[in-house]
MARTILUM-691984 format. One record per residue: residue number from 1; residue in one letter; x, y, z of N, C-alpha, C, CB in turn. Coordinates in steps of 0.02 Angstrom, whole numbers, plus 50000, padded with zeros to 5 digits. Glycine has a CB too. Layout:
<rs>
R num residuo    nu    nv    nw   cau   cav   caw    cu    cv    cw   cbu   cbv   cbw
R NUM       A     X     Y     Z     X     Y     Z     X     Y     Z     X     Y     Z
...
</rs>
This chain:
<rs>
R num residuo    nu    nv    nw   cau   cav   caw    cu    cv    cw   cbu   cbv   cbw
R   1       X 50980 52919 50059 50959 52914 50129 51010 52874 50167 50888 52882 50134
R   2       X 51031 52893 50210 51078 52867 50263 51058 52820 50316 51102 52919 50296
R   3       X 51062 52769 50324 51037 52720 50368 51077 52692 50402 51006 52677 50345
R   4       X 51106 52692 50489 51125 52673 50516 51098 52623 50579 51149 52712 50513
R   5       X 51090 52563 50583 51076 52512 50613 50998 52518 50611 51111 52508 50678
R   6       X 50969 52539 50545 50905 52511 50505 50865 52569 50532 50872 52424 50524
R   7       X 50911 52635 50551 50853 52705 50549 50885 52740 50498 50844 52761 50625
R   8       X 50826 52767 50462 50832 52816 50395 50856 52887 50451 50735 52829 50336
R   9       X 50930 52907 50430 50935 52975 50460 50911 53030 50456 50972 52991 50456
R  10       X 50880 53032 50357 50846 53084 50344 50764 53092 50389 50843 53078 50265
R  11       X 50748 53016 50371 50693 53050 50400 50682 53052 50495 50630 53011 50363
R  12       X 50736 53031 50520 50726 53038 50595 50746 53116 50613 50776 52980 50639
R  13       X 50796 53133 50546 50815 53229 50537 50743 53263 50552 50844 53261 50437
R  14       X 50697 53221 50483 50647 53291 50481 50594 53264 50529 50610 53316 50396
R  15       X 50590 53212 50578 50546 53221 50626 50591 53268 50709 50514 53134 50636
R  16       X 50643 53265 50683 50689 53301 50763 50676 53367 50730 50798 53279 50785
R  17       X 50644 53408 50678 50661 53460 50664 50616 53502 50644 50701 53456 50630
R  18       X 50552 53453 50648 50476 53457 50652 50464 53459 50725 50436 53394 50615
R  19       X 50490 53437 50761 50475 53447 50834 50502 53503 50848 50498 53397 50881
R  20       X 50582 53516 50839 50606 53591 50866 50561 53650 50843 50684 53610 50838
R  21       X 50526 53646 50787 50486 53692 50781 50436 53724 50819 50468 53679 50745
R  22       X 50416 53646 50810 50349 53657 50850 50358 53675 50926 50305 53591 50847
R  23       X 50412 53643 50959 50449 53675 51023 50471 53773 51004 50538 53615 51036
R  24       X 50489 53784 50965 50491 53847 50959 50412 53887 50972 50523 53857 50889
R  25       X 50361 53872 50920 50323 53887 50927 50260 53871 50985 50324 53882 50881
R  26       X 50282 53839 51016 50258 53818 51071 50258 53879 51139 50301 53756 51082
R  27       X 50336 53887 51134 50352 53942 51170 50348 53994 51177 50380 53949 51175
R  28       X 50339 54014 51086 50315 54100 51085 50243 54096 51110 50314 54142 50998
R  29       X 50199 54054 51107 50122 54060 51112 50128 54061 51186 50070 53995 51076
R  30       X 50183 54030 51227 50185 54027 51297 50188 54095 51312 50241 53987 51327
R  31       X 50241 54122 51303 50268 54195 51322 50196 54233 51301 50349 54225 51271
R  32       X 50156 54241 51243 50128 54274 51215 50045 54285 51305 50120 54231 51123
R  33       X 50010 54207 51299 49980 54190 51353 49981 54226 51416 49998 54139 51362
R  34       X 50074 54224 51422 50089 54248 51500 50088 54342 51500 50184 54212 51528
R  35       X 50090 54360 51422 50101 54438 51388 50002 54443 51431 50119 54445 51255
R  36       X 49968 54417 51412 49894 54399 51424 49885 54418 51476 49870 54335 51420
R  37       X 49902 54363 51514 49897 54354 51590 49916 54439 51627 49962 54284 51617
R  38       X 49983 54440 51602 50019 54524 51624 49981 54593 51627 50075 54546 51567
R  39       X 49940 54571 51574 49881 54646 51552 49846 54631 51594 49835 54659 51477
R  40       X 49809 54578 51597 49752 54547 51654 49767 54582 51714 49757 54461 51671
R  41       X 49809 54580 51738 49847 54596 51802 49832 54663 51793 49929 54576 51811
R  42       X 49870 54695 51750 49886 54757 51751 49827 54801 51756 49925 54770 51698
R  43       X 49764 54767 51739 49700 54822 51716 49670 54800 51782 49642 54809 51632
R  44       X 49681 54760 51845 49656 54738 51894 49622 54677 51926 49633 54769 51896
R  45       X 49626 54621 51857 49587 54570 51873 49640 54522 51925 49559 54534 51800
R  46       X 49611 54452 51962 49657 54439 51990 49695 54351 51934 49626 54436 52078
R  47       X 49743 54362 51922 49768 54298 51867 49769 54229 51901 49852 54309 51836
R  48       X 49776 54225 51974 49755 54140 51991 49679 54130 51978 49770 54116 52081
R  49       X 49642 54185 51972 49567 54160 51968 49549 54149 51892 49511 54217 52002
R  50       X 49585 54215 51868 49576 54186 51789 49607 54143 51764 49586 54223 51743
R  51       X 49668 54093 51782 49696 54040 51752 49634 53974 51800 49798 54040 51768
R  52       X 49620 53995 51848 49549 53929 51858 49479 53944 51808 49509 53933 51955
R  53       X 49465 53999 51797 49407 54018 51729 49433 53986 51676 49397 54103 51704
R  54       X 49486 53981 51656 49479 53969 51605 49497 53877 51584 49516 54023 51576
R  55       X 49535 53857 51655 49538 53781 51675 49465 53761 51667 49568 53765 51756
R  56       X 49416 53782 51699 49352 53766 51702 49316 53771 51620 49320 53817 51758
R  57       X 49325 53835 51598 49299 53823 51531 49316 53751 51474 49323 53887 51499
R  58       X 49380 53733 51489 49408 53684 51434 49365 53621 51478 49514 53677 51426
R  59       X 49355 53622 51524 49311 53552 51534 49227 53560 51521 49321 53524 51620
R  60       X 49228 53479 51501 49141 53476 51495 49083 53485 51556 49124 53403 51469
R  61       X 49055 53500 51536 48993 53547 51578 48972 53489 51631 48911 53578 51520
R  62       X 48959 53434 51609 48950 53375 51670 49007 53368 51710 48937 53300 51644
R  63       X 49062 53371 51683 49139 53374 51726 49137 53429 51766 49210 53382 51679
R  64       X 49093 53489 51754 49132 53543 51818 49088 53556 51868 49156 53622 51794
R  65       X 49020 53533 51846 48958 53518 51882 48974 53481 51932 48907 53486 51846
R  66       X 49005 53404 51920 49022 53350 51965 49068 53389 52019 49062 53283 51925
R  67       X 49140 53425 51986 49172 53422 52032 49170 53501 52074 49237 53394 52006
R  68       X 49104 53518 52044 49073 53583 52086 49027 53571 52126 49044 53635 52051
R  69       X 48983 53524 52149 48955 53475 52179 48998 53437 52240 48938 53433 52125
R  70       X 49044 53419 52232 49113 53367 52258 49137 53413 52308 49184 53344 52194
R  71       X 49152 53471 52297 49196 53527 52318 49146 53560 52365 49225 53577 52254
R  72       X 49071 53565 52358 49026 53602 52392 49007 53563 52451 48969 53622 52350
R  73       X 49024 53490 52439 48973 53434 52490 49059 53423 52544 48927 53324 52429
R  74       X 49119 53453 52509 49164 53439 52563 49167 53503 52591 49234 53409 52545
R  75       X 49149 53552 52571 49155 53610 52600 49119 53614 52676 49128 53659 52551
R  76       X 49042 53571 52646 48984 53584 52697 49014 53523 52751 48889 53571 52660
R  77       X 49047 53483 52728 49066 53425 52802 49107 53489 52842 49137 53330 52780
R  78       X 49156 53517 52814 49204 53552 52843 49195 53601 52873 49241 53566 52812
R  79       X 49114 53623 52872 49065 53683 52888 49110 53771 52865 49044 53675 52993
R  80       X 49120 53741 52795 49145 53806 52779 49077 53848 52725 49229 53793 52736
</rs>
């Protein structure tokens, strides 16, 4: 193991190389998502509404309540 000013090179190797991976794979799942999104489109749905469906799904049910609540009581000041 190679140690220069008290870092192990090997192992700072296999964490820089454990990350590029995961940066690789990060990206195909990106592209893959946006492959998603593309069909979405394509069969007619609209994709800014489905990237907020599905923003909304990953939060908890008291979280979208609140800020569906929040959003309705500024709407009604704004008389929209």
């Amino acid at each position: 193991m190679t140690e220069t000013g008290g870092i192990a090179g090997d192992r700072l190797r296999s964490f820089v190389e454990r990350i590029e991976r995961l940066e690789e794979e990060k990206a195909a799942l990106a592209a893959d998502i946006r492959e998603v999104y593309s069909e979405a489109k394509g069969t007619g749905f609209d994709v800014k509404i489905l990237r907020q469906v599905v923003r909304l799904r990953k939060m908890e049910e008291s979280d979208r309540q609140e800020q569906e609540e929040i959003l309705d009581l500024y709407k009604r000041a704004l008389n929209m």
